[in-house]
N, C-alpha and C positions, 0 to 999 in steps of 0.2 A: 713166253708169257705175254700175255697181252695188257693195254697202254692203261685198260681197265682196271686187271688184276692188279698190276704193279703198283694204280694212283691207293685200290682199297690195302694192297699191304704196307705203303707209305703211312696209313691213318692208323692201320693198327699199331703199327710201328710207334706212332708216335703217342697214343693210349696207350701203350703197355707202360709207359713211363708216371709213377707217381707225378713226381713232381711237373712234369707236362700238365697232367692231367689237373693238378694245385695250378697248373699257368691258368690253362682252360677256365678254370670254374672263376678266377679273379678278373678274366677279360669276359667271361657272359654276363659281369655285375655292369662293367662299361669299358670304353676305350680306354687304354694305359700306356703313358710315356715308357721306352727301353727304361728310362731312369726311375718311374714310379714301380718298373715290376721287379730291377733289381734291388732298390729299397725292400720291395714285400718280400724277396725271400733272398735276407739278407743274410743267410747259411751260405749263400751259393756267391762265388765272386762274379763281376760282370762277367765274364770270360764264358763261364758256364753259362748263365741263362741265355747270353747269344746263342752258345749250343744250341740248347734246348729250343730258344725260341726258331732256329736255323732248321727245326726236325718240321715245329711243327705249321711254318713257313711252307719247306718244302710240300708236306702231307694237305698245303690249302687249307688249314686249321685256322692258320691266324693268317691274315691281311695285314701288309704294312702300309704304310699310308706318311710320308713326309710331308712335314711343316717345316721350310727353313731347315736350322739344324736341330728339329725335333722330329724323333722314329715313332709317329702312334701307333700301337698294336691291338685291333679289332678281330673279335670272335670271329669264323667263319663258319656258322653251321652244319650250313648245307653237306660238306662230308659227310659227317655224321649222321645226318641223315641219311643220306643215300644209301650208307652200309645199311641202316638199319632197315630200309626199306631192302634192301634187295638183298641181306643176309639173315640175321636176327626176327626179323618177320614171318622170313619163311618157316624158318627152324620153330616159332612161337605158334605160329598159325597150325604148324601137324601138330605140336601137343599139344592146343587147345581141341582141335578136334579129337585127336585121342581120348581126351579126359573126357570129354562130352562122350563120346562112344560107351567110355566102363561106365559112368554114372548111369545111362541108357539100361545098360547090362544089370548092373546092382541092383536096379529100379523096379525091372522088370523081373527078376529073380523073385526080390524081395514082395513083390505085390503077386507070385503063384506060390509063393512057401506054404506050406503046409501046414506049417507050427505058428504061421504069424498070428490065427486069433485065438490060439491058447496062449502063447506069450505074452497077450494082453491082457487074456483073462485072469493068468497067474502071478501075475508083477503086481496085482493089486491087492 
């Protein structure tokens, strides 16, 4: 497996996880102390959100950043991105053209039907 695949199954890795995914959305509001995201999900003891924030660390999601003895933790887009440019796009980009294709097809059916102007005439 290659150094590519490994960093995009690192990201998914760390999206398949709710409560990552609850990290994610609280650090794209703005930057947040280890100590302000353990306060926000204060279900989970420090222990775990290090976890957590350790996956999505690894996977280049979040950026650390030291002040002193303060850990800020910063969104990092750009993953996210990139999967979506170079997986999800692909995959959206054939059924959008698919769909445009049957619409074509419907279209063009529908404007040689045979019955289409007595259908009109008789609905009224």
């Amino acid at each position: 497996m290659g150094k590519a695949q490994a960093e995009n199954d690192d990201i998914w890795k760390a999206l398949a996880d709710r409560t990552r995914r609850d990290m994610l959305d609280e650090l794209a509001e703005r930057a947040l102390t280890t100590g302000e995201l353990v306060a926000r999900f204060d279900h989970l003891c420090r222990t775990n959100v290090m976890k957590h924030l350790d996956v999505l660390v690894a996977a280049r999601l979040v950026i650390v950043r030291r002040q002193g003895r303060t850990r800020w933790n910063y969104l990092n887009p750009a993953p996210i991105q990139a999967v979506c440019q170079r997986w999800i796009h692909r995959h959206v980009q054939h059924m959008a053209g698919a769909l445009a294709r049957l619409k074509e097809h419907v279209e063009e059916r529908h404007a040689h039907s045979p019955n289409r102007s007595n259908s009109s005439a008789t609905s009224n």
